[in-house]
C-alpha positions as CSV (number, residue, x, y, z in Angstrom):
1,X,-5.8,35.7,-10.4
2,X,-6.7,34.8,-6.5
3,X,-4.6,37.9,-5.2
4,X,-2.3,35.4,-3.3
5,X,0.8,35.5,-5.3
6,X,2.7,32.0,-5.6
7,X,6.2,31.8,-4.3
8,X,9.1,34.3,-5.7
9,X,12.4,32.7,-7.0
10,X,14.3,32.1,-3.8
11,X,17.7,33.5,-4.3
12,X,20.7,31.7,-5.1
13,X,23.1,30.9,-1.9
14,X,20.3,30.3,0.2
15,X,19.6,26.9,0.2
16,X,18.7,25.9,3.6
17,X,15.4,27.9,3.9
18,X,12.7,25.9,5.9
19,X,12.4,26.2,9.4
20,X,11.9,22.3,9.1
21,X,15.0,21.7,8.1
22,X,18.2,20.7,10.4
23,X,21.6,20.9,8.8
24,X,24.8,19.5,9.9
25,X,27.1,22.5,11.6
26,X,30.5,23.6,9.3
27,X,28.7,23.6,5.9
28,X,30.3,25.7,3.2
29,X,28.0,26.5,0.3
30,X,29.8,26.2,-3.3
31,X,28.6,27.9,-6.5
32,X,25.9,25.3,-8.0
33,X,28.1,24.7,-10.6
34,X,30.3,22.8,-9.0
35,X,30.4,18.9,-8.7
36,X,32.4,16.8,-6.8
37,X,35.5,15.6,-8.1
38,X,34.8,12.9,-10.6
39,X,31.8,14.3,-12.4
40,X,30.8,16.1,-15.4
41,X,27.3,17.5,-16.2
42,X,25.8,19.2,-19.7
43,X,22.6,20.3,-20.5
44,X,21.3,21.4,-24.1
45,X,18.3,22.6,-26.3
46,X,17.2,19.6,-28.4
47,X,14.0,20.8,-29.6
48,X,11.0,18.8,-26.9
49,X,10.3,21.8,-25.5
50,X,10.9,24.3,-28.1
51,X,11.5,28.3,-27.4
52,X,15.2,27.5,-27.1
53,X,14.5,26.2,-24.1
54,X,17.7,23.5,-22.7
55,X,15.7,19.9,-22.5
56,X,17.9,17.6,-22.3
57,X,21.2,16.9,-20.0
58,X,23.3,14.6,-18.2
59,X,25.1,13.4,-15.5
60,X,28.6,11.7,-16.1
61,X,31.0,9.5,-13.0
62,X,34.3,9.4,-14.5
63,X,35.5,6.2,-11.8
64,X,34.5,3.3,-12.8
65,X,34.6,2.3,-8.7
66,X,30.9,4.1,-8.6
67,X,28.7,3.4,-6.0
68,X,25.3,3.9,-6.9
69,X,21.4,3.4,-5.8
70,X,18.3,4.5,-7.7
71,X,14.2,4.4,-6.5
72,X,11.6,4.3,-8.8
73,X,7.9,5.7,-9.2
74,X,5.7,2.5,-7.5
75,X,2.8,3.9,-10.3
76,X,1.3,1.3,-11.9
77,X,1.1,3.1,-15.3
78,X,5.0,3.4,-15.0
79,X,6.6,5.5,-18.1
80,X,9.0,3.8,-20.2
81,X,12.5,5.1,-18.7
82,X,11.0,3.6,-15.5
83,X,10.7,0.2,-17.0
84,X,14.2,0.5,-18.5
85,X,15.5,1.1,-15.3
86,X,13.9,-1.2,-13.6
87,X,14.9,-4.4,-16.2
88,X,18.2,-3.8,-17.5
89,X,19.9,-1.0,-15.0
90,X,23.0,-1.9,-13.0
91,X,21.4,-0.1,-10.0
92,X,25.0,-0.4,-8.0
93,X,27.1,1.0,-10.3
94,X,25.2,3.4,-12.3
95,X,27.6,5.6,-14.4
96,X,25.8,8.1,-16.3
97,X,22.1,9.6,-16.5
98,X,20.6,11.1,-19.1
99,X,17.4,13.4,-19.0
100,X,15.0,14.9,-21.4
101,X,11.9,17.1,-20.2
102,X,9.2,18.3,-22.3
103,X,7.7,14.9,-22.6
104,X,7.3,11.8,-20.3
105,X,7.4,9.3,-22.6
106,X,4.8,7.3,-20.8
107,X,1.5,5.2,-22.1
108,X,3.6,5.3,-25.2
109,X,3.7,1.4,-25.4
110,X,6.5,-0.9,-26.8
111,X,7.5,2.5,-29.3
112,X,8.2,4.3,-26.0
113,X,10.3,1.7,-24.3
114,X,12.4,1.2,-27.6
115,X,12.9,5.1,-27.4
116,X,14.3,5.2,-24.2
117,X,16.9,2.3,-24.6
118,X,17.8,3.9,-27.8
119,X,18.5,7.4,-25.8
120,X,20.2,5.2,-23.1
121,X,22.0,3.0,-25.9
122,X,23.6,5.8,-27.6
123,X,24.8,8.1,-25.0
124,X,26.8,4.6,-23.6
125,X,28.0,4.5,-26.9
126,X,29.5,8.2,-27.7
127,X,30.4,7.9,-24.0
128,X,32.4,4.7,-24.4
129,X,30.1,3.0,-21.7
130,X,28.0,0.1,-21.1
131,X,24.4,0.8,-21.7
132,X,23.5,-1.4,-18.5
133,X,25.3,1.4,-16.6
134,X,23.3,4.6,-18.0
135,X,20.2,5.5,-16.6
136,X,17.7,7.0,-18.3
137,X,14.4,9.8,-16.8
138,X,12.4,11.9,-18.7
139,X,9.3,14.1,-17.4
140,X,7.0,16.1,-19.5
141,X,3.5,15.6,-21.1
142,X,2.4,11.8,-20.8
143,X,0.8,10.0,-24.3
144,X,2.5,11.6,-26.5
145,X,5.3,9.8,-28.7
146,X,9.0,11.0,-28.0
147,X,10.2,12.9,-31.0
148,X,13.6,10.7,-31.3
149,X,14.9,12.3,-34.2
150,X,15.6,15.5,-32.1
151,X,16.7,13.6,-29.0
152,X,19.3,11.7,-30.8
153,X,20.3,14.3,-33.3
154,X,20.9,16.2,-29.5
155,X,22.8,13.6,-28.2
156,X,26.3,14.8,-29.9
157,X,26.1,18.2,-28.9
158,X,24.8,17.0,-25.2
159,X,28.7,14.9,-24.7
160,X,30.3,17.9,-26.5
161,X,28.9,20.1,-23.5
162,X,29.7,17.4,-20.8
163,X,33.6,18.0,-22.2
164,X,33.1,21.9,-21.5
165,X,32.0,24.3,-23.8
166,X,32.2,27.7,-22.8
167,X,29.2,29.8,-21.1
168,X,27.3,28.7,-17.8
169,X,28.5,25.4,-16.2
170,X,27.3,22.1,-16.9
171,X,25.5,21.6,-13.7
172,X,23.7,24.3,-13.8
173,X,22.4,23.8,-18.3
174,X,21.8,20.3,-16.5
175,X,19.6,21.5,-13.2
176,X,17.7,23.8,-16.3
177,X,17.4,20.4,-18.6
178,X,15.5,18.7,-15.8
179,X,12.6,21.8,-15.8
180,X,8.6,21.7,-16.9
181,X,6.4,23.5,-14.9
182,X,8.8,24.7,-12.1
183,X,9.7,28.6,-11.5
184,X,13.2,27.8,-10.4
185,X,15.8,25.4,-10.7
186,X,16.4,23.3,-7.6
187,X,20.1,22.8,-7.2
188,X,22.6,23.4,-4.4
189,X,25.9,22.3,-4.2
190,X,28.3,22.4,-0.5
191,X,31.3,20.9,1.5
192,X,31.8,19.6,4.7
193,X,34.1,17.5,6.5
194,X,36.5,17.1,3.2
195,X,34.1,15.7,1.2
196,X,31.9,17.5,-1.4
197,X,27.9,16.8,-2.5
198,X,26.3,18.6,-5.2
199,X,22.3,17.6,-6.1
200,X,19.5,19.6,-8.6
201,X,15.9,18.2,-9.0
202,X,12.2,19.1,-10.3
203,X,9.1,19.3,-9.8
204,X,6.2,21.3,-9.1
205,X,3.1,19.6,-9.9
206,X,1.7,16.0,-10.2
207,X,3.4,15.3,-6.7
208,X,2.5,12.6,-4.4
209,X,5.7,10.2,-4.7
210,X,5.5,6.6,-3.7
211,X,9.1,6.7,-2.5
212,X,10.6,9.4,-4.5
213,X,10.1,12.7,-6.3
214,X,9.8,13.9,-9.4
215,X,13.3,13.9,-10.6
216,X,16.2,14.3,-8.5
217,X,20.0,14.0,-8.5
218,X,22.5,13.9,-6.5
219,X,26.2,13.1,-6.2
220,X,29.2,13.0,-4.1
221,X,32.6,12.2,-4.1
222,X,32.2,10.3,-0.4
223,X,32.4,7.1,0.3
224,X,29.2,5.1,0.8
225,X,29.7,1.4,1.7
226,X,25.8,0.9,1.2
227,X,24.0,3.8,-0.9
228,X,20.7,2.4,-1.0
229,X,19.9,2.0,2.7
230,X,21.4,5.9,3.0
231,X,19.1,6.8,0.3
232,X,16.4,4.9,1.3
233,X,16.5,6.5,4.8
234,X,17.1,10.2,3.5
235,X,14.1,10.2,1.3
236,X,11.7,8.3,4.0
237,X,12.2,11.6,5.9
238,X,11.7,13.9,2.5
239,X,9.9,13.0,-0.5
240,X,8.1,10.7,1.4
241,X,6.8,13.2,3.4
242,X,5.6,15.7,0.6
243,X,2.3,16.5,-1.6
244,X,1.3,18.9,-3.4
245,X,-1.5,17.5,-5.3
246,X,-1.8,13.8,-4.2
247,X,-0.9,12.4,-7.7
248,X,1.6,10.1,-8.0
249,X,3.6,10.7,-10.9
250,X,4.4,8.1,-13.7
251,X,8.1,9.0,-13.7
252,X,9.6,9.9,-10.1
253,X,13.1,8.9,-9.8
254,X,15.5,9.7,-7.6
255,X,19.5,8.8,-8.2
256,X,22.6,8.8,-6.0
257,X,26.0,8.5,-7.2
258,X,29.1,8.2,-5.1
259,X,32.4,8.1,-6.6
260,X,34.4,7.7,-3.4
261,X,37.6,9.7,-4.3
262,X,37.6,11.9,-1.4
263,X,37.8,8.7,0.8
264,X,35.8,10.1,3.6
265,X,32.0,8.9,4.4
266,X,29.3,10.8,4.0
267,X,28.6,13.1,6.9
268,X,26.0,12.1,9.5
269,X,22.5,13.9,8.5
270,X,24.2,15.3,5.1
271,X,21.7,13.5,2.6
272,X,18.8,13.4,4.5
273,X,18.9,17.5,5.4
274,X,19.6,18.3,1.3
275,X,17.2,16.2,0.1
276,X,14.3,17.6,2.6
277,X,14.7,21.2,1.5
278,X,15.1,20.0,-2.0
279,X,11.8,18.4,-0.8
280,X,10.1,21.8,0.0
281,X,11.4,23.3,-2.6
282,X,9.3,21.1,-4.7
283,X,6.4,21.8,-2.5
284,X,7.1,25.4,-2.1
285,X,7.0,25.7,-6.0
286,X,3.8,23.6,-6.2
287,X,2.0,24.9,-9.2
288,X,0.9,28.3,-8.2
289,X,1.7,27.7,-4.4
290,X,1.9,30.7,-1.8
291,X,2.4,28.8,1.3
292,X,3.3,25.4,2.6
293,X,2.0,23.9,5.5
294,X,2.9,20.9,8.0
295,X,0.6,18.6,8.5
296,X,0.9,16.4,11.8
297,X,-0.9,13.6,13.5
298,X,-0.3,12.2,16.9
299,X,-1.9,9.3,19.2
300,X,-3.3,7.2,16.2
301,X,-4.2,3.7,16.8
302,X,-0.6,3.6,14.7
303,X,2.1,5.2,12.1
304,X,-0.3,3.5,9.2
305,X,-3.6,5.2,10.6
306,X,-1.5,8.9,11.1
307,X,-0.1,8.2,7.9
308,X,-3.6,7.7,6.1
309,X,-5.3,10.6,8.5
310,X,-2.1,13.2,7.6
311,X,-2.6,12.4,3.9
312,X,-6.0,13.3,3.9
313,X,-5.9,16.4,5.8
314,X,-2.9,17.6,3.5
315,X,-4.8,16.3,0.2
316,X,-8.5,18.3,1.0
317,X,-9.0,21.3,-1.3
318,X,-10.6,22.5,1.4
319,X,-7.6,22.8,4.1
320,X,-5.5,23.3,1.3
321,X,-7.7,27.0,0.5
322,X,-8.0,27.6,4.2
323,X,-4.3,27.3,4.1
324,X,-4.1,29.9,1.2
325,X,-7.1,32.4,2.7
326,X,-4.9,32.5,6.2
327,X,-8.4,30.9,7.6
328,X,-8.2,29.0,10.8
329,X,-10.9,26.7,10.0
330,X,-10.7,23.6,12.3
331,X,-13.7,22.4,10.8
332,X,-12.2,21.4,7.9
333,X,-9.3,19.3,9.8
334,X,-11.9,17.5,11.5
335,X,-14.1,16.6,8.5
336,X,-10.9,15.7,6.9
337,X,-9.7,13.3,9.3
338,X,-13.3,11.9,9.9
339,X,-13.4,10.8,6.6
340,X,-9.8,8.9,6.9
341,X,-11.2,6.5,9.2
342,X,-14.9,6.6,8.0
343,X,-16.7,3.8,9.3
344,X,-15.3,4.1,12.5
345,X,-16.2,6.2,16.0
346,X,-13.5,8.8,16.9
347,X,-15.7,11.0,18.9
348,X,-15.8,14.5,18.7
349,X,-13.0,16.4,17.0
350,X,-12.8,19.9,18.5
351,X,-10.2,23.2,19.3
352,X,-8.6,21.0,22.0
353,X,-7.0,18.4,19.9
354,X,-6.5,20.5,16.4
355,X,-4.4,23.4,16.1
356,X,-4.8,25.6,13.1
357,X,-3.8,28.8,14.1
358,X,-0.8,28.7,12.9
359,X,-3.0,29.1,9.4
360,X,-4.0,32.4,9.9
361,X,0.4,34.1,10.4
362,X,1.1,36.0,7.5
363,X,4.4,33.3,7.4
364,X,5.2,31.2,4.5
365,X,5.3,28.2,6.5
366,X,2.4,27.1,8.6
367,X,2.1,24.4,11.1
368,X,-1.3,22.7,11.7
369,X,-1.4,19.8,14.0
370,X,-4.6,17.3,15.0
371,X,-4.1,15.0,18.3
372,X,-6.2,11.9,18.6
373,X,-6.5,9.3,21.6
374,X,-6.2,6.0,19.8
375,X,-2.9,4.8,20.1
376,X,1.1,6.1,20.0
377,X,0.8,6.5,16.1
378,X,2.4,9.5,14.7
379,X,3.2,11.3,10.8
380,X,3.6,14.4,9.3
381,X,3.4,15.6,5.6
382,X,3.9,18.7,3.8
383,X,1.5,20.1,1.3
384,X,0.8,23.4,-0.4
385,X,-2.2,25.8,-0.3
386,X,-4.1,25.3,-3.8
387,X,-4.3,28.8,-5.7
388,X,-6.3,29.9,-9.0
389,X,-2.8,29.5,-10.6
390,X,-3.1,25.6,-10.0
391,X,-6.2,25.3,-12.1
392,X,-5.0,27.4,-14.9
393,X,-1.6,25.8,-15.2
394,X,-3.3,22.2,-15.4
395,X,-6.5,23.2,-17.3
396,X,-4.1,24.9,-20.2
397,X,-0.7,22.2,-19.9
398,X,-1.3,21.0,-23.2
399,X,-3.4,23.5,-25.3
C-alpha cells in the first residue's frame, strides 16, 4: 500500500465536517433513522451482491400531495433505470424509489430496460401505487444482466421491511442498500425551524456528475412550492462541484421528496448545506482517498474558462499525487492549467498567482488556488488525492 491511509469511518453524529461547509444556525441532529413524518424506508439482502450483504431498499411518501423533483446522469450511455425515469416518471409527484446495488444494469440493451420497469412495476403493485409514480436507480458493475429472479423474489420481503420489522431502522438497511464501493454510509438526518429533513447517498468512485451524484436521497416533510429550482440550485453548489476521478457515471441520480405535512418551507440554505457535505463525503470517500483538496480559479476570461481550467487542475494525476505526497508542487498547477486553454498565450504561470501551500499541512482538507488576468471568471471544484488503493480497487472490481 502507498503508506497514506485513506479516510477512517467518520463517526456517527457528526455530520457537518468540512470546513467548506456553512450550515444554517439552530440545527438539531436526529438519529439517522429517522424520517420525516410521512415516510417509510426498508432495505434488504436480495442476493446481487452476495455475503449477506443488504442490496436492495426503498423509499416510500405515504401523501399522495407529494411534491417531488429528480436529475438524471447527462451520460450518453445512460443505464436503463435512467431511461425509465426519464420516459415514463411523474417527476412532480414521485411516490416511491426503489434501489438495488451490486449491478448497474447498464449497456444491458432492451433486456435491461424491461428489468427495470418490471422492478418499478411490481413494487407499485404490492405498494398499491401507480408505476408512473415509482422511481427506479440501481448502481453496481455495468454489462452485466440484472439477475431478476432475486430482485423480484426480494421485492416481498423489501415492503414487509418498509411496514417495520424489527432490528435497525429502515433508513438506515436503506442508506446500507444504496452501497458498492463506499467505506461508510452517507446519511444524516436533523430539524430545524419545525420542519424535519432526512437524506443518505453513495458513492465513492466513477465521480464526475453532469448535474448530480451517484445516488442520493433526500426527503422532508416541508413545504416546497417549486422542488426542482431548490434542487437544482442546491446541487449547482455540491455535486456539481465534485470529482474524484473525472468519470461521469452512467447512473447518477439525485431525488427529492417533500411531503409538506409540517406546513412550514424549507429553511433558507437547508438543502444546499446537506447536500454539499453529503458532496464531500462522496469525495472524502473517493476510492482509497486520504485528503481532499479545493480547487479554485479566479480572473478567467469567464465562469466557462474557470470552469474548464478548475476541472483540469482537479482531474491531473499529477496534482492529484502532489496532493496525497503533501508536495507543494506549483509546477504541476501551471502545466495543468496550460493545457486547459492550449492553443492560447497566458504568459507565465508562477508562485505569485498559484498557491499550493496549503498542499503540504498535514490537514485533511487542502486549499490550492491559481489567479489568472483574463477576465472576472471564477470556479471551484473538489477532488481527492489518487492513492495506490485507487488502482487496486478498480484494477480488481470485477475479478
Amino acid at each position: 500500500m502507498s503508506g497514506y491511509p485513506s479516510l477512517s469511518v467518520p463517526p456517527e453524529g457528526d455530520f457537518f465536517r468540512s470546513k467548506w461547509v456553512d450550515p444554517p444556525k439552530g440545527l438539531e441532529f436526529n438519529d439517522p433513522a429517522v424520517l420525516p413524518e410521512g415516510f417509510r424506508a426498508g432495505g434488504v439482502a436480495c442476493g446481487i451482491q452476495g455475503k449477506g450483504a443488504t442490496d436492495l431498499g426503498a423509499v416510500v411518501c405515504d401523501s399522495d400531495e407529494v411534491r417531488s423533483a429528480i436529475l438524471l446522469t447527462s451520460n450518453a450511455a445512460a443505464a436503463a433505470p435512467i431511461r425509465v425515469c426519464r420516459d415514463s416518471l411523474w417527476q412532480g409527484e414521485i411516490r416511491a424509489v426503489i434501489v438495488n446495488s451490486g449491478n448497474a444494469n447498464a449497456a444491458t440493451g432492451e433486456q435491461g430496460i424491461e428489468d427495470a420497469l418490471s422492478m418499478r412495476n411490481s413494487l407499485a403493485t404490492d405498494l398499491g401505487l401507480a408505476p408512473q409514480s415509482v422511481a427506479v436507480a440501481e448502481t453496481g458493475v455495468i454489462g452485466v444482466p440484472l439477475e431478476m429472479e432475486t430482485v423480484i423474489n426480494g421485492i416481498p420481503e423489501l415492503v414487509s421491511d418498509l411496514e417495520g420489522n424489527a432490528g435497525l431502522s429502515g433508513a438506515v438497511r436503506f442508506s446500507e442498500a444504496i452501497m458498492t464501493t463506499d467505506k461508510w454510509p452517507k446519511r444524516v438526518s436533523l430539524r430545524v425551524d419545525g420542519i424535519t429533513l432526512s437524506a443518505q447517498a453513495k458513492g465513492a468512485g466513477m465521480i464526475e456528475p453532469g448535474f448530480a451524484t451517484m445516488l442520493c436521497f433526500v426527503q422532508t416533510d416541508a413545504v416546497l412550492t417549486n422542488p426542482e429550482a431548490a434542487l437544482r440550485q442546491a446541487v449547482s453548489g455540491s455535486f456539481e462541484r465534485i470529482t474524484v476521478d473525472g468519470q461521469m457515471s452512467t447512473n447518477d441520480t439525485v431525488l427529492l421528496q417533500a411531503s409538506g405535512t409540517s406546513g412550514k418551507e424549507l429553511p433558507d440554505r437547508l438543502l444546499d448545506a446537506v447536500l454539499l457535505q453529503l458532496a464531500l463525503e462522496i469525495v472524502s470517500d473517493g476510492e482509497g482517498a486520504s485528503r481532499v483538496g479545493r480547487v479554485e480559479v479566479t480572473g478567467a476570461a469567464d465562469q466557462e474558462e474557470a470552469e474548464l481550467v478548475a476541472r483540469k487542475i482537479a482531474n491531473s494525476p499529477l496534482v492529484k499525487t502532489a496532493l496525497l505526497g503533501r508536495d507543494p508542487n506549483w509546477g504541476r498547477i501551471a502545466q495543468a492549467a496550460g493545457q486547459a486553454l492550449a492553443g492560447q498565450d497566458i504568459g507565465e504561470l508562477g508562485p505569485e498567482v498559484i498557491e499550493a501551500g496549503d498542499i503540504a499541512g498535514g490537514g485533511r482538507e487542502a486549499e490550492l488556488a491559481l489567479r489568472l488576468d483574463r477576465g472576472d471568471g471564477s470556479a471551484h471544484v473538489f477532488t481527492s488525492d489518487l492513492t495506490h488503493e485507487y488502482i487496486v480497487i478498480n484494477a480488481e472490481y470485477t475479478t
